[in-house]
VEXKE-914676 format. One record per residue (C-alpha): residue number from 0; x, y, z; residue in three letters. Coordinates in Angstrom, 2 decimals. Last residue first. Layout:
N
<r NUM <X Y Z> "ALA">
...
***
This chain:
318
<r 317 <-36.66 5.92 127.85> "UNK">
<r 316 <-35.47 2.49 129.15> "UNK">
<r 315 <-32.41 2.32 131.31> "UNK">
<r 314 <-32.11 -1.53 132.01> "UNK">
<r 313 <-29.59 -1.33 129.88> "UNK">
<r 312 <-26.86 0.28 131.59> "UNK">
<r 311 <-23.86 1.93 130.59> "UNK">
<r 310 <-25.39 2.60 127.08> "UNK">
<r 309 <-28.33 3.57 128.27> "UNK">
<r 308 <-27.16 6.51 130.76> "UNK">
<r 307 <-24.72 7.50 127.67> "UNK">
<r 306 <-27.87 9.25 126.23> "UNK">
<r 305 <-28.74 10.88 129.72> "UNK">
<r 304 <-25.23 12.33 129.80> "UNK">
<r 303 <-25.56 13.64 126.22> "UNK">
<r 302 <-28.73 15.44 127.27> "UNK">
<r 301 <-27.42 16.83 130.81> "UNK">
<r 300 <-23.86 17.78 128.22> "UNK">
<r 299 <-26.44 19.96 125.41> "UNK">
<r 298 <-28.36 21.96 128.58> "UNK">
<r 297 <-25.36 22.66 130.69> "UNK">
<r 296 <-23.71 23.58 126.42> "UNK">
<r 295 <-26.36 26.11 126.17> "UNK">
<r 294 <-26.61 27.61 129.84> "UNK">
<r 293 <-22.47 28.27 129.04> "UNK">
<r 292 <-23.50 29.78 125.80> "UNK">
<r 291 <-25.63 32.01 127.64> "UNK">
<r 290 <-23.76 33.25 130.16> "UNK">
<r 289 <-20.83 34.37 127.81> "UNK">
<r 288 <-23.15 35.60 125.56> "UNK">
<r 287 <-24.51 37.59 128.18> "UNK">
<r 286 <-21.40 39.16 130.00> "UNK">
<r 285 <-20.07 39.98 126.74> "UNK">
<r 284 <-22.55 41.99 125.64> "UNK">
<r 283 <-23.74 43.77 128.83> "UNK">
<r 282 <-20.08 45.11 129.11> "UNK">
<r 281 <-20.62 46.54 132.43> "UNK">
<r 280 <-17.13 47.57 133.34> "UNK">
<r 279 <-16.74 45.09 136.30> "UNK">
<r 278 <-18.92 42.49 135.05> "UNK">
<r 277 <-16.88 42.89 131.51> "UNK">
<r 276 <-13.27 42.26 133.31> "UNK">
<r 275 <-14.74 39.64 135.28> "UNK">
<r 274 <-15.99 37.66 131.90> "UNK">
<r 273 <-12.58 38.40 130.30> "UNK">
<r 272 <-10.54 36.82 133.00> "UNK">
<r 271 <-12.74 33.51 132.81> "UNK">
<r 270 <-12.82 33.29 129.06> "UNK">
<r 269 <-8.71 33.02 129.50> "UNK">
<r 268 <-6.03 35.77 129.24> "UNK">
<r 267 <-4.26 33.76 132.41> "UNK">
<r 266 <-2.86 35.97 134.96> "UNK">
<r 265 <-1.48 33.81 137.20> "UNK">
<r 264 <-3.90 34.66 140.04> "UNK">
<r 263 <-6.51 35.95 138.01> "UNK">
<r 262 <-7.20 32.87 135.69> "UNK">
<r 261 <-6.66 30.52 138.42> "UNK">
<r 260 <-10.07 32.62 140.49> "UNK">
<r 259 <-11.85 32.26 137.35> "UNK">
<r 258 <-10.71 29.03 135.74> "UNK">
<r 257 <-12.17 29.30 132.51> "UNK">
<r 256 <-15.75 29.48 130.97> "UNK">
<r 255 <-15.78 26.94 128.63> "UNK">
<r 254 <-14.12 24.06 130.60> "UNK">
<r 253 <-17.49 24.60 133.06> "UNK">
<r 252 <-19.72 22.93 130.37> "UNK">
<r 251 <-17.44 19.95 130.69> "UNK">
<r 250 <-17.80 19.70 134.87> "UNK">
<r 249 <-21.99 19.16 134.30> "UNK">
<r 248 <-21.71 16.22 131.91> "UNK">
<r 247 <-18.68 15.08 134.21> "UNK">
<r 246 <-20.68 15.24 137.19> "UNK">
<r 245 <-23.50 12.87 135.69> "UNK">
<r 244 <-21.30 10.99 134.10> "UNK">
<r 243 <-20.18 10.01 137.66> "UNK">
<r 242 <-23.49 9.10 139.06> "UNK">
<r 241 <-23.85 6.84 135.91> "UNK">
<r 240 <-19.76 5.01 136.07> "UNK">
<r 239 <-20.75 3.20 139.31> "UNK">
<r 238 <-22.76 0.61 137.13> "UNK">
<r 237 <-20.45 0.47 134.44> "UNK">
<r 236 <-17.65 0.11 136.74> "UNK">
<r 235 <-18.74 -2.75 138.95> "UNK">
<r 234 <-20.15 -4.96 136.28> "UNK">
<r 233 <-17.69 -5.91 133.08> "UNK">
<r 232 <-14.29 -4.38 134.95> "UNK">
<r 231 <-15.04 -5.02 138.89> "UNK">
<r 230 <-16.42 -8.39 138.26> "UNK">
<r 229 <-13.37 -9.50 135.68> "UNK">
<r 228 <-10.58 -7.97 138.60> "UNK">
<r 227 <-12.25 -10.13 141.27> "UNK">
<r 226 <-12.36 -13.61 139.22> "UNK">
<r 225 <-15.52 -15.27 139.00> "UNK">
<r 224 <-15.71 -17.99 140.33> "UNK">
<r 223 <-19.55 -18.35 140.64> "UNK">
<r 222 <-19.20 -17.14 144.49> "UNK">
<r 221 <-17.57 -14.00 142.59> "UNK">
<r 220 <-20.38 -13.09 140.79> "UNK">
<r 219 <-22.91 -13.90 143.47> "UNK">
<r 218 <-21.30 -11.71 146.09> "UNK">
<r 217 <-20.95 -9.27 143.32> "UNK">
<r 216 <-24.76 -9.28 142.41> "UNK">
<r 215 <-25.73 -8.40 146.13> "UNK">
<r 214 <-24.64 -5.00 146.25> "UNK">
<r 213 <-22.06 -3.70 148.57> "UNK">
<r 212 <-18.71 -3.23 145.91> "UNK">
<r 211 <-21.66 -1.18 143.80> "UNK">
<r 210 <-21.68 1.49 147.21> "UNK">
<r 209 <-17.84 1.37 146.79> "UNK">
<r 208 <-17.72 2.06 143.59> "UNK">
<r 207 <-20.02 5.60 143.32> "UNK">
<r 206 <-18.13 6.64 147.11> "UNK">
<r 205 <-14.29 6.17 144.87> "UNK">
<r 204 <-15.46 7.84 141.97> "UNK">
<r 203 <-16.98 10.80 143.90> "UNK">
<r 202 <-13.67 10.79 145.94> "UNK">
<r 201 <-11.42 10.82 143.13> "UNK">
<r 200 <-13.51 13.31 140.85> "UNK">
<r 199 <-12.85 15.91 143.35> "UNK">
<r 198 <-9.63 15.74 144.24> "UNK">
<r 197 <-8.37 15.21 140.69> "UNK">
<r 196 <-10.22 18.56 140.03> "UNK">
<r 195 <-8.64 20.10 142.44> "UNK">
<r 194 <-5.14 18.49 141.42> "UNK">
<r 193 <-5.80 19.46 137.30> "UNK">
<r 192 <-6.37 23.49 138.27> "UNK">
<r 191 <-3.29 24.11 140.44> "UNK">
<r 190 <-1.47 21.64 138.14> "UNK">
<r 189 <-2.45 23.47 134.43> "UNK">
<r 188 <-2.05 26.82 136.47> "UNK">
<r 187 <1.73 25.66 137.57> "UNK">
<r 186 <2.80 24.10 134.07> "UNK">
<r 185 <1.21 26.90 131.49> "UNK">
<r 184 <4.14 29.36 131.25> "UNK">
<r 183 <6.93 26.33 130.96> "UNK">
<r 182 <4.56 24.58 127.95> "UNK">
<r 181 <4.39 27.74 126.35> "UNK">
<r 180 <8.40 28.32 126.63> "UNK">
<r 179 <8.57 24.84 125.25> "UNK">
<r 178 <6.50 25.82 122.52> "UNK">
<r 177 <8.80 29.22 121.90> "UNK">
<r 176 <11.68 26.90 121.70> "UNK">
<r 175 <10.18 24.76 119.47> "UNK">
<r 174 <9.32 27.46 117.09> "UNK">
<r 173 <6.34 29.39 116.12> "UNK">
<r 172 <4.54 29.70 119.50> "UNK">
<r 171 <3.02 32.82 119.93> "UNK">
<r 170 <4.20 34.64 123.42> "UNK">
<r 169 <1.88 37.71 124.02> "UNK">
<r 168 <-0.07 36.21 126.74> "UNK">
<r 167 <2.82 35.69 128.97> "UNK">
<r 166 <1.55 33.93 132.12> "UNK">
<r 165 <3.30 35.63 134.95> "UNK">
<r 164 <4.48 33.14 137.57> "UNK">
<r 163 <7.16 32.07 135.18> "UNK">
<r 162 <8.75 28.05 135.68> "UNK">
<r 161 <11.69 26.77 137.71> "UNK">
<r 160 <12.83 30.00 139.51> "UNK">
<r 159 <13.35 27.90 142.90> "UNK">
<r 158 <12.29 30.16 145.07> "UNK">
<r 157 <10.06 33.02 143.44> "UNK">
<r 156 <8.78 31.01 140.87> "UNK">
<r 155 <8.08 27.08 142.11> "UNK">
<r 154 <7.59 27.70 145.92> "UNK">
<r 153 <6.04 31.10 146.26> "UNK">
<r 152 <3.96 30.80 143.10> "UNK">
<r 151 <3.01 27.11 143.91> "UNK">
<r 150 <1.77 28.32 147.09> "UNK">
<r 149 <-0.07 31.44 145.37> "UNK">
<r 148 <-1.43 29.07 143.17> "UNK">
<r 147 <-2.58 26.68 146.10> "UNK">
<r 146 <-4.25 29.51 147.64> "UNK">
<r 145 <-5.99 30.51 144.62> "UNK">
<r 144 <-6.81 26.93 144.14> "UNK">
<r 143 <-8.87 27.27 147.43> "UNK">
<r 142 <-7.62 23.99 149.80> "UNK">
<r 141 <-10.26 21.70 150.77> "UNK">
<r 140 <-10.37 19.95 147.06> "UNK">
<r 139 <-6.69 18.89 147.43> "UNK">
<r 138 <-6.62 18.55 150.80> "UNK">
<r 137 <-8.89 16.47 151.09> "UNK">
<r 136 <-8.02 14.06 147.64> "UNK">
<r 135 <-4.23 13.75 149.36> "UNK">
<r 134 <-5.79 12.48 152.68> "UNK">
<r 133 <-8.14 9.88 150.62> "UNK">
<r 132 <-5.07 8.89 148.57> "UNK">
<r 131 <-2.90 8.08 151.49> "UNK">
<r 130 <-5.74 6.81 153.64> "UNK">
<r 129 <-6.46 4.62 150.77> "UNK">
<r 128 <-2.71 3.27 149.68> "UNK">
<r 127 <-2.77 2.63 153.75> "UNK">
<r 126 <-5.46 0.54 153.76> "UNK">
<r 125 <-9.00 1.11 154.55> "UNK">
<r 124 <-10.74 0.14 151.79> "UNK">
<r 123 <-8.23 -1.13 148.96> "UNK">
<r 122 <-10.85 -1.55 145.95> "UNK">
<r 121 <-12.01 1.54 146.74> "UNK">
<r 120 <-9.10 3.68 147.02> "UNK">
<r 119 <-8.03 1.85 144.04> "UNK">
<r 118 <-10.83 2.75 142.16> "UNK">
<r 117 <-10.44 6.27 142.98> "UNK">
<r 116 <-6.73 6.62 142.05> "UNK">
<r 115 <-7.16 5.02 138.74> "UNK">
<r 114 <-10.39 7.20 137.89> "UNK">
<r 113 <-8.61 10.13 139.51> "UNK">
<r 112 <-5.76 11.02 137.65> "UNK">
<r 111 <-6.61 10.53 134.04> "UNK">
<r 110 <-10.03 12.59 134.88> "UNK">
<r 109 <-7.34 15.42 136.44> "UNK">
<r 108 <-5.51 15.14 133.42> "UNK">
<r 107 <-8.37 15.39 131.20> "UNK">
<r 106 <-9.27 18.45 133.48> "UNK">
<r 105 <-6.24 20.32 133.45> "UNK">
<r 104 <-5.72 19.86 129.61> "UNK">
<r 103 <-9.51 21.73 129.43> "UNK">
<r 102 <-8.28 24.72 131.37> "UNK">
<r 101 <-5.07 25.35 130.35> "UNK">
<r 100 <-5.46 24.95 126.70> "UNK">
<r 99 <-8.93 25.23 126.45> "UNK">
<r 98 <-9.16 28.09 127.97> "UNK">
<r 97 <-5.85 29.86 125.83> "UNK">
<r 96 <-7.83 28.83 122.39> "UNK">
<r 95 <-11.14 30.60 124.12> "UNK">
<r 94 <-9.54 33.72 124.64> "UNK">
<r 93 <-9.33 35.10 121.51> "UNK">
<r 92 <-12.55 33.64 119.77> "UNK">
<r 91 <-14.44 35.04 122.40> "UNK">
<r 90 <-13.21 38.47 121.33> "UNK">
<r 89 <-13.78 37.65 118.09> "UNK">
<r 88 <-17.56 36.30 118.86> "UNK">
<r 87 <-18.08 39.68 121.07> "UNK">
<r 86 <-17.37 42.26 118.04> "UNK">
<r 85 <-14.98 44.32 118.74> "UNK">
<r 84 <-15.97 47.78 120.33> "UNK">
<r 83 <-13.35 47.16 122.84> "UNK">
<r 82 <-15.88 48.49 126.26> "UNK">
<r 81 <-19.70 48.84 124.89> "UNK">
<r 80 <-18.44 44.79 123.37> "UNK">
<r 79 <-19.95 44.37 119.78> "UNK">
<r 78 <-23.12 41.61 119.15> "UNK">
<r 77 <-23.59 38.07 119.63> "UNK">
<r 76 <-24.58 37.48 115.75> "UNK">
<r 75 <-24.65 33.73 114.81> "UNK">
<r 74 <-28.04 34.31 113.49> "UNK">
<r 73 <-29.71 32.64 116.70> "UNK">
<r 72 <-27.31 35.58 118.55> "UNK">
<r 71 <-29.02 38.41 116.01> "UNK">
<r 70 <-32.68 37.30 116.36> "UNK">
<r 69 <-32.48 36.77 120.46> "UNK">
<r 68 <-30.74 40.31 120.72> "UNK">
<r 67 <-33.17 41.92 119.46> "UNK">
<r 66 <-36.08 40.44 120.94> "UNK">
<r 65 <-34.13 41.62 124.35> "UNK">
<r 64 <-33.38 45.09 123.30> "UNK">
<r 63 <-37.26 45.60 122.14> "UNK">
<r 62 <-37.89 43.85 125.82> "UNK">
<r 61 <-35.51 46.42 127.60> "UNK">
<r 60 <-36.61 49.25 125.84> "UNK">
<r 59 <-35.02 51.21 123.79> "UNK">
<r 58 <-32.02 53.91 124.70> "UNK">
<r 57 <-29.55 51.34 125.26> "UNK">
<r 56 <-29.50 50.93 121.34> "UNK">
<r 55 <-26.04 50.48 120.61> "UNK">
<r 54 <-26.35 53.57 118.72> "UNK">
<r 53 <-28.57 55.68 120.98> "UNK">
<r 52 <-26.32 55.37 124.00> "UNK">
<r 51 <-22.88 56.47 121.39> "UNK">
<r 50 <-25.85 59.68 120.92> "UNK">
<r 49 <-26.29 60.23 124.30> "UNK">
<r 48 <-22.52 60.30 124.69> "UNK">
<r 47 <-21.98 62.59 121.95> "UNK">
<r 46 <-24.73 64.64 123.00> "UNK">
<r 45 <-23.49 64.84 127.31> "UNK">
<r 44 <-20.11 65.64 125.73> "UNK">
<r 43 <-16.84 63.76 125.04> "UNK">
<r 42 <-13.76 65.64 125.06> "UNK">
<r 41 <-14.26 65.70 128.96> "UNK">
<r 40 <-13.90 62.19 129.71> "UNK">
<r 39 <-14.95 61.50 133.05> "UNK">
<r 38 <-18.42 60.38 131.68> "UNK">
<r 37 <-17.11 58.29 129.16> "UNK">
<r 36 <-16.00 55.61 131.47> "UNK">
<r 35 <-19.86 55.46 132.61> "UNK">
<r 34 <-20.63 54.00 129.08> "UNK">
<r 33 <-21.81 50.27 130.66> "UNK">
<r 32 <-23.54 52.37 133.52> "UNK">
<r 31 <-23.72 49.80 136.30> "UNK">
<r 30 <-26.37 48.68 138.61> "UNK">
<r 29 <-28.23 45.52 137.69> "UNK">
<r 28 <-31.41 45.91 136.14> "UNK">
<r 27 <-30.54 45.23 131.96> "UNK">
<r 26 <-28.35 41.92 133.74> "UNK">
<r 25 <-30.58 40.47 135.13> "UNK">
<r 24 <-33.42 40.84 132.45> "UNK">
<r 23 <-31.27 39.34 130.04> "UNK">
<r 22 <-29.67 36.63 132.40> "UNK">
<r 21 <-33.59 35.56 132.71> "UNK">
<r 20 <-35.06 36.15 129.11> "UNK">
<r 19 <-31.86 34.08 128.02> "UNK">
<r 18 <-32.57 31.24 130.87> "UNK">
<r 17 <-36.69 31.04 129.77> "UNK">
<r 16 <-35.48 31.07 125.96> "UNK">
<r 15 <-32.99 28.15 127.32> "UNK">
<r 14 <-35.74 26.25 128.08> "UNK">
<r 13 <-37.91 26.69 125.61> "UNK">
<r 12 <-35.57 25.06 123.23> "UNK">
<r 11 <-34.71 21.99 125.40> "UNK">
<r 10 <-38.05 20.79 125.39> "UNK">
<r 9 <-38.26 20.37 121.98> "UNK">
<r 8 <-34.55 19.37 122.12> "UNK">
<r 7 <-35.30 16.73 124.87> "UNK">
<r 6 <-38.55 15.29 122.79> "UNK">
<r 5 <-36.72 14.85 119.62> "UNK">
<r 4 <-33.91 12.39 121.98> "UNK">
<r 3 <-37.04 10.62 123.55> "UNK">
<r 2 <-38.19 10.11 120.33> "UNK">
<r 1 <-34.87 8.65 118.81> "UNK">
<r 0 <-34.24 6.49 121.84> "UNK">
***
């Protein structure tokens, strides 16, 4: 296990040098002047602007900018935004306390949500508690989230007033009042978010047991008396459980970058708002640490995943 876990970083490393050269190039091609703002400015001339060019070195090129920025993010350096002029780590910093909050709460409660509902489905093939949950799963990952926010907005803001369809990014929670106010703000993109996720999960949970339900070694487990409850606990799940650490390995990574479409609709100062703010003005910066990190942790959760492989199931040798 040790060697095989040496071997994955060494391979690992390359990797995401291959990814970063990638987004890199990508992104140093793709249309878009990050200082075109400045061009409608007339206090600031065609030398000042050269000269703002020259100092975050847009003027090199691209594979002196690249090299560059390689040395400085390894250092823990990610560079200033063209747009704030704040470094990118602080603005990262900012946002990624309100992502977590909505986005990664969503998701536990989706994963609380769906392994019950899942294995139940399952377990109950065809009855009504799994047409019920199998209807309520399509429509939750069949329906867009932004159309479910709007719904929610319609419904839970505009008609019945219960909670804010504006997400207040200025509210700091000092008091109990104020948490409950943060709690109030972060209800409807916590639900949009945690039902298609829920959705998701349920029915890949619910094909992953059923196809162990079929296999030979239950028949014999229960024809040994076996009770049904002990063979789905000690067998059925941990077998089922390594197509859906799989997903969940490649769902974790997402938590990082937001909810982009949720983000927008309620208006959630989240990583995901701040990544289409900088495609749209160009912020090289942001966009690529941004991109980056998220390649990082795809590469970090497909290694963890493959580690938990052998603890679900032994006969995984590496």
């Amino acid at each position: 296990m040790g060697q095989y876990f040496i071997k994955r970083l060494l391979i690992a490393i390359p990797t995401l040098v291959v990814i970063s050269i990638i987004i890199f190039t990508i992104l140093a091609v793709a249309p878009g002047d990050p200082l075109g703002e400045f061009a409608s400015n007339p206090a600031i001339t065609a030398v000042v602007r050269e000269n703002i060019r020259k100092s975050f070195g847009l003027d090199r090129p691209v594979y002196i900018r690249y090299f560059k920025w390689l040395i400085s993010f390894v250092r823990g350096d990610m560079g200033y935004s063209f747009n704030s002029r704040s470094p990118v780590a602080q603005l990262l910093a900012q946002r990624l306390l309100t992502t977590f909050w909505i986005v990664g709460i969503a998701y536990f409660i989706g994963l609380l949500l769906a392994f019950p509902l899942g294995i139940i489905s399952a377990i109950k093939r065809y009855s009504i508690a799994d047409r019920l949950i199998t209807t309520i799963a399509f429509l939750g990952f069949s329906i867009p989230p932004f159309f479910t926010g709007l719904l929610f907005i319609i419904i839970f803001s505009v008609q019945l007033r219960w909670f804010p369809f504006i997400y207040n990014s200025t509210l700091q929670v000092t008091d109990w009042q104020s948490f409950l106010a943060q709690v109030r703000q972060s209800i409807m993109p916590i639900s949009v978010l945690a039902l298609y996720h829920a959705a998701i999960l349920m029915r890949f949970i619910r094909s992953a047991v059923l196809d162990e339900l079929k296999q030979e070694y239950v028949t014999t487990a229960l024809s040994k008396g076996l009770s049904k409850f002990a063979v789905i606990k000690n067998h059925v799940l941990r077998n089922a459980m390594i197509p859906v650490v799989t997903l969940i390995a490649l769902d974790i990574p997402a938590i990082f970058t937001g909810a982009l479409v949720t983000e927008q609709v309620f208006r959630v100062p989240g990583i995901g708002a701040l990544l289409i703010d900088s495609i749209y003005r160009s912020d090289t910066p942001v966009v690529m640490a941004i991109a980056f990190i998220y390649a990082i942790l795809i590469v970090l959760f497909n290694l963890i995943a493959d580690l938990v492989y052998a603890l679900l199931d032994p006969r995984v040798k590496y």
